[in-house]
N, C-alpha and C positions, 0 to 999 in steps of 0.2 A: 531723554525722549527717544522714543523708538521707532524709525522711521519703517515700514514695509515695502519689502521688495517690489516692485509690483510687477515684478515674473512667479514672483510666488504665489500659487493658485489659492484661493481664501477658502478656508475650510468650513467656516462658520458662517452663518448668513443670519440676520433679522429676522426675525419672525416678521410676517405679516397677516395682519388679523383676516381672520375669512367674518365674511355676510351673507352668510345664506339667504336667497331669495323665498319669498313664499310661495308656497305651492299647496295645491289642493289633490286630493286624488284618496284612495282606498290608504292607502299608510298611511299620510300623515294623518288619516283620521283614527286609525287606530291608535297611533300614536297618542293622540290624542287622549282617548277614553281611556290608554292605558296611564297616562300623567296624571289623570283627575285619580284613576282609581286609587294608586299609590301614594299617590302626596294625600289623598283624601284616606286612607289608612292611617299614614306614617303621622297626621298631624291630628285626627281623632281617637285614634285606638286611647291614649292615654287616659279621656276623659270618659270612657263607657265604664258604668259601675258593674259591680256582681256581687251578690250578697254571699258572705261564707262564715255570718253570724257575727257576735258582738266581739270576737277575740280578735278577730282577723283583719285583714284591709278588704276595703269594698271596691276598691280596683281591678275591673277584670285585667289588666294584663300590668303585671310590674315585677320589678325585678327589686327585689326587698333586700339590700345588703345587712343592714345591720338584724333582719331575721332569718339572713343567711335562706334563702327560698326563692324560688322563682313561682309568681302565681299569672298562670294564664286560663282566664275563666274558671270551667271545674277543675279545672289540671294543676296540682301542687307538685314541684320539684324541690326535693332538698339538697344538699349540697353530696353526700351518697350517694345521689341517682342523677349522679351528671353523664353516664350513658345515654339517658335519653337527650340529651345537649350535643353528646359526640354522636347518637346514631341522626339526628336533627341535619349535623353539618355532612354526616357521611353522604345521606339522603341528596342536599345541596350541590354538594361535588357531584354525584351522580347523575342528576338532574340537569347540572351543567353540561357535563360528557353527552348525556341524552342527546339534550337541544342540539345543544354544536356537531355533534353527529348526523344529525336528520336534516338542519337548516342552518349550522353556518351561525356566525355571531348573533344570533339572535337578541341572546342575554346583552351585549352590549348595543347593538339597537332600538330595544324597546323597553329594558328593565333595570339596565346599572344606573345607580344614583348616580354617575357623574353622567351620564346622556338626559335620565330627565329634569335634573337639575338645572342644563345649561339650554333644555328645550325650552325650561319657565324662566330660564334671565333674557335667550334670546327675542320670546315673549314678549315681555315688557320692554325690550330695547326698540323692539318695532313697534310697540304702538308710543314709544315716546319720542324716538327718532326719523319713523317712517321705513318703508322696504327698501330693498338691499339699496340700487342706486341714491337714496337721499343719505344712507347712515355712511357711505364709501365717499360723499360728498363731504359730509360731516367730518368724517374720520381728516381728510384732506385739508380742511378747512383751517385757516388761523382760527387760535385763540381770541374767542369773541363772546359778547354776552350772549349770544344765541347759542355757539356753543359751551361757555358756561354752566346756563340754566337747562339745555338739555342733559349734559352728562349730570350735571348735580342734580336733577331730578333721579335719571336716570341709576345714580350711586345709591343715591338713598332710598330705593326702593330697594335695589340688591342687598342695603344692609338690612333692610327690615326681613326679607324672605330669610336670609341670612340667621339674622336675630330668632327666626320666628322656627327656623330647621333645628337652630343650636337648642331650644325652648322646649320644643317634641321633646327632644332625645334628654331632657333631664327629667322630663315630668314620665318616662316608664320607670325612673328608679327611686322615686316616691309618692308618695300622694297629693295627685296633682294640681286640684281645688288649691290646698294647704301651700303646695308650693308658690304657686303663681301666687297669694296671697302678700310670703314673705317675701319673694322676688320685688315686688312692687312696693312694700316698703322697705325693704332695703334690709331684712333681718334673714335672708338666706345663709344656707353655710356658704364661705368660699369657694368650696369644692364648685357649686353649682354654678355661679358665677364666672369663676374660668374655665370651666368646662364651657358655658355658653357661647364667652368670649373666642375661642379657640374653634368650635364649630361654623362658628359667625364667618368669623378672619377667612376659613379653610372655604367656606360655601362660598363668600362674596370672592375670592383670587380664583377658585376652580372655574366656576361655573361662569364668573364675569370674564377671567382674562384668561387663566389659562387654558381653559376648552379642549380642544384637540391635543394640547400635547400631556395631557393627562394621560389619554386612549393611548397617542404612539409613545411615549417615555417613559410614562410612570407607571402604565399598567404592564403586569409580565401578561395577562392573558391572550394577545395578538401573538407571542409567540409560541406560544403552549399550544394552541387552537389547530394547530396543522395536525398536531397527534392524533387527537380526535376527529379530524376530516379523512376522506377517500375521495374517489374518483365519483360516490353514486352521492356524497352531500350534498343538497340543493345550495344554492350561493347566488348572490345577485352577480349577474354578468351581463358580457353584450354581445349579439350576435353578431360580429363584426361579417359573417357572409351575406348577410341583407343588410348591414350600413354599409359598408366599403364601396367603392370610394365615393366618401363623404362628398355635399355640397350641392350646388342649386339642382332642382328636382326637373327645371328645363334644361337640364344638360345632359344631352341620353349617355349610358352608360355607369350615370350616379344610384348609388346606396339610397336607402330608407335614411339615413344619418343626414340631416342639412346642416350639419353642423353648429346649429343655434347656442348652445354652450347650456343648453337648459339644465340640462346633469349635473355640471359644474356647477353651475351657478347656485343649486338648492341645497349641495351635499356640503353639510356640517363639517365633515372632513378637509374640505375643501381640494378632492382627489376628483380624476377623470377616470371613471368605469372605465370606459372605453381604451386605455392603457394595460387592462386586463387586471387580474385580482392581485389587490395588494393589503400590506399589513395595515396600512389607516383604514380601510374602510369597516363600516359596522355594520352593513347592511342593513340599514334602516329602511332601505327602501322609498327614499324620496326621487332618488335618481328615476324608480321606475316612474312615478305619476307624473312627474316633469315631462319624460320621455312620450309615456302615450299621450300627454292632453297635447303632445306636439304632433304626434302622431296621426290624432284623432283631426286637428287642424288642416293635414295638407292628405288626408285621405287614404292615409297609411295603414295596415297590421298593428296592431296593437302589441306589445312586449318586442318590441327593436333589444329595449333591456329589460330583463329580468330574472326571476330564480331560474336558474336548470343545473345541471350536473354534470362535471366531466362526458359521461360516459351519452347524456341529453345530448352535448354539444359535437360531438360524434356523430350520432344518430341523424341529427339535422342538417350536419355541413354533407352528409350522404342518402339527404331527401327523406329517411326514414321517418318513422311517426317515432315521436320520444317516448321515454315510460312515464306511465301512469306516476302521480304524485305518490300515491301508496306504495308502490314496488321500492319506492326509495326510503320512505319513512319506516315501512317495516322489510328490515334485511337483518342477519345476524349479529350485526355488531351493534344496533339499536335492538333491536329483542334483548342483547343479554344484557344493555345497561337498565332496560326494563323491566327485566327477571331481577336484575341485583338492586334496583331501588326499590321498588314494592316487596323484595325480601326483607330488606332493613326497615321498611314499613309496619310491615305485618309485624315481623318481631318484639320494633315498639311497642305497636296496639296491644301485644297480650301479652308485654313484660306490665304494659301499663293496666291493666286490669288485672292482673293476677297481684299485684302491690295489696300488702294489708295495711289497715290506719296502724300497724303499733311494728316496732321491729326492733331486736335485739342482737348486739355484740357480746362472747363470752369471751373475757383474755384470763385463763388457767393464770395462777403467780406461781411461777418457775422458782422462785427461791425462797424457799427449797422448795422441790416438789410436794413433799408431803410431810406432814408431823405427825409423830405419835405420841398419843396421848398416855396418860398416866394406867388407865385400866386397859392399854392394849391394842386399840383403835387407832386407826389412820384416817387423818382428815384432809384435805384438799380446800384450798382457797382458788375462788374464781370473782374475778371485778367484769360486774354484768353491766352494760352500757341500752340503758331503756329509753328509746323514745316516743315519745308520745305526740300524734302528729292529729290528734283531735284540739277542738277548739275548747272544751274545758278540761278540768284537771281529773285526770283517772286511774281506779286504782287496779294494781296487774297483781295475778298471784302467781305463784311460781311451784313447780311440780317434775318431777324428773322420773323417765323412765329406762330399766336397763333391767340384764338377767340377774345382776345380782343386788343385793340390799343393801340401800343407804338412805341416813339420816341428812334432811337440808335443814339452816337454820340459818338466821342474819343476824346482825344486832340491832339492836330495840327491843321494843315490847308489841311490835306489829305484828310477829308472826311471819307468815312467809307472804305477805300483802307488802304491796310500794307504791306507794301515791308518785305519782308523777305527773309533774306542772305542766295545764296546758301549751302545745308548740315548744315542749323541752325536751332535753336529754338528761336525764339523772346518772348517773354514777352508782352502782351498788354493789356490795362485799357479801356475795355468796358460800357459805359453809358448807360442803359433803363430806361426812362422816359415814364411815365403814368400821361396820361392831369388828373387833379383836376374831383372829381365826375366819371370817367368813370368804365369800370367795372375792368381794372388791378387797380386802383390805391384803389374801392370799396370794394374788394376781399383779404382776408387773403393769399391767395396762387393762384398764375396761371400758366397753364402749358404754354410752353414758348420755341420754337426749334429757337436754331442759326445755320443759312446754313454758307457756308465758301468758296467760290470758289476761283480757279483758274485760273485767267484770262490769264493768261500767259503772252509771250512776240510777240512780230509778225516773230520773227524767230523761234518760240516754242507755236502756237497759243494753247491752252488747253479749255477745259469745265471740267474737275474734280470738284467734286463739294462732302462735306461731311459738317451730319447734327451732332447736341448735342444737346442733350435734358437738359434743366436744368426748374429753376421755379423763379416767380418772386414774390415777398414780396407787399400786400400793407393793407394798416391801417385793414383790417376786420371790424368786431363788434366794 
């Protein structure tokens, strides 16, 4: 057994849970409509249908692994066009820089799942437990049937939210009617299953126990965050030149601050603004509506705490008028992440419109480059990769242009046509032959475009038509 010094200073401490109190004001009500909107997304999207005919899933948004596709509404992604997946997350990142640039953690006070995750356990902790003083009583309290049946209520509602997060997130990567079906009798694949189990576990420990040290440990973002701040960032803070020195408002000499702990006592974080800007806080902004409705109570200015900027806080401690909110949202270092996100935007929107329903790979077979044939001619093999990203099956013909003269042919008895299966990729063994003596078969190298059309069907008549450039082999020197 291992006794401790006890001149040796203790480096590690207990955690002790924070209880945010409630409060009302302009945040938490945005907070608010922002929670509904996003759990009201993140737990409906999966069940809105979209019709894209009898081949395909009626799911507007799913992520289809075994047809290798991501369908979001009209928008088909195949496994090739995972650029728009990577300009998607560039977009994301940049969007991040934006915000954090202009306002300061934004993203983790109003939109990272783990803040509104732990806003809808904290939630339901108060209306099962009561506000902060009864759950801090609670918390204190012997094990008793009172507190039995409030935590075991209180658990098993966190595992149902739990249950019901894990649940979402399986039903975007099938069809989700169909799933919940087998979920419910018990004929699910595994996959589904512990996948559920595993989101369940992760939702009900973040969001129930571990809370706040998700934000300060596990997440890198609080440290990254300062790259993208300056001196003109808005950020919640406190004007310690009109609170100082804190305390009763009949004692001449005191600050706006009466020291009520109202800050403290609402912020998630469980951090004192008023100790100046640190890595825990998200700015969420409850600390401000605490502050004014205290404010508003003993006859105070409004904003004792709230957004300003380095360069605000300057301006004010020297009487000045601060800047305008705009001089700070648009300065050059936000202009250009707005110039580089709406670049990577735009470029999507007309990679994504310029996309044709059919598309083709030409891989030349290198060994050998070329054969000659019995009467003189040189032939060329190319393995053409056709897909067909229509809902029924259609046939493509194939056509090649260049300066000089060649014969295409495949094997079969189809000619230069190739059926290919709706939502497939076919494989095909294309033949250019160059007559004896001409100039492809004279020429060490010739450039050489195969066209690809879409002939369609007479119930689906088409003209889609896409070229590829490749080259053709013949004896040279």
């Amino acid at each position: 057994m291992t006794i401790q010094d006890p001149e040796t200073p203790v480096l590690f401490a207990a955690r002790e849970p924070i209880f945010p109190r409630r409060v009302k004001g302009t945040f938490r009500n945005l907070k608010w409509w922002l929670l509904a909107l996003m759990l009201g997304i993140y737990y409906v999207t999966p069940w809105i249908r979209w019709d894209r005919g009898p081949l395909l899933p009626d799911q507007a948004v799913l992520i289809d692994m075994s047809g290798r596709r991501f369908f979001f509404f009209m928008i088909e992604i195949w496994p090739y066009e995972f650029y728009f997946v990577a300009g998607l997350l560039i977009m994301a990142g940049l969007g991040l820089f934006l915000f954090t640039s202009a306002a300061g953690r934004v993203w983790c006070g109003y939109a990272c799942p783990q803040t509104v995750w732990t806003d809808l356990f904290i939630l339901v902790e108060r209306w099962i437990e009561g506000d902060r003083n009864a759950r801090i009583r609670l918390h204190r309290q012997k094990w008793d049937a009172e507190k039995i049946r409030k935590n075991g209520l209180k658990w098993t509602a966190w595992l149902l939210i739990g249950l019901a997060t894990g649940g979402a997130w399986v039903f975007y990567f099938t069809d989700a009617p169909t799933l919940f079906h087998d979920l419910l009798h018990g004929t699910a694949h595994p996959a589904a299953y512990i996948t559920m189990a595993i989101l369940t576990a992760t939702t009900f420990l973040f969001g129930g126990f571990a809370r706040e040290q998700i934000c300060i440990y596990a997440c890198p973002w609080p440290r990254i965050q300062a790259a993208m701040m300056d001196e003109d960032t808005l950020t919640i803070g406190y004007r310690d030149w009109r609170g100082e020195p804190r305390g009763k408002q009949s004692v001449e000499g005191h600050g706006d601050c009466i020291d009520c702990m109202a800050c403290v006592n609402v912020c998630p974080m469980g951090i004192d603004i008023r100790d100046g800007q640190q890595m825990a806080c998200i700015t969420c902004g409850l600390c401000i509506d605490a502050c004014n409705d205290t404010m508003d109570k003993i006859g105070k200015p409004r904003d004792l705490i709230g957004y300003l900027a380095l360069t605000d806080e300057t301006r004010e401690r020297e009487g000045k008028t601060p800047k305008s909110v705009w001089a700070h949202v648009f300065r050059p270092r936000t202009i250009m992440y707005t110039t580089l996100w709406a670049g990577v935007g735009v470029a999507l929107v007309v990679a994504l419109f310029m996309r044709t329903d059919i598309d083709v790979n030409v891989t030349p077979v290198r060994n050998p480059q070329y054969v000659t044939l019995s009467d003189g001619s040189i032939r060329n093999t190319y393995d053409l990769r056709l897909r067909n990203k229509h809902g029924e099956d259609r046939w493509f013909t194939l056509s090649a242009t260049s300066d000089a003269t060649f014969v295409l042919s495949m094997d079969g008895d189809q000619g230069l046509k190739v059926l290919v299966p709706a939502n497939e990729t076919k494989t095909q063994r294309l033949f250019i032959t160059a007559p004896a003596h001409s100039h492809g078969a004279e020429e060490e190298r010739t450039a050489l475009r195969l066209w690809i059309q879409d002939v369609g069907t007479p119930e689906f008549p088409h003209t889609d038509r896409v070229s590829h450039d490749t080259v053709f082999f013949g004896k040279g020197d």
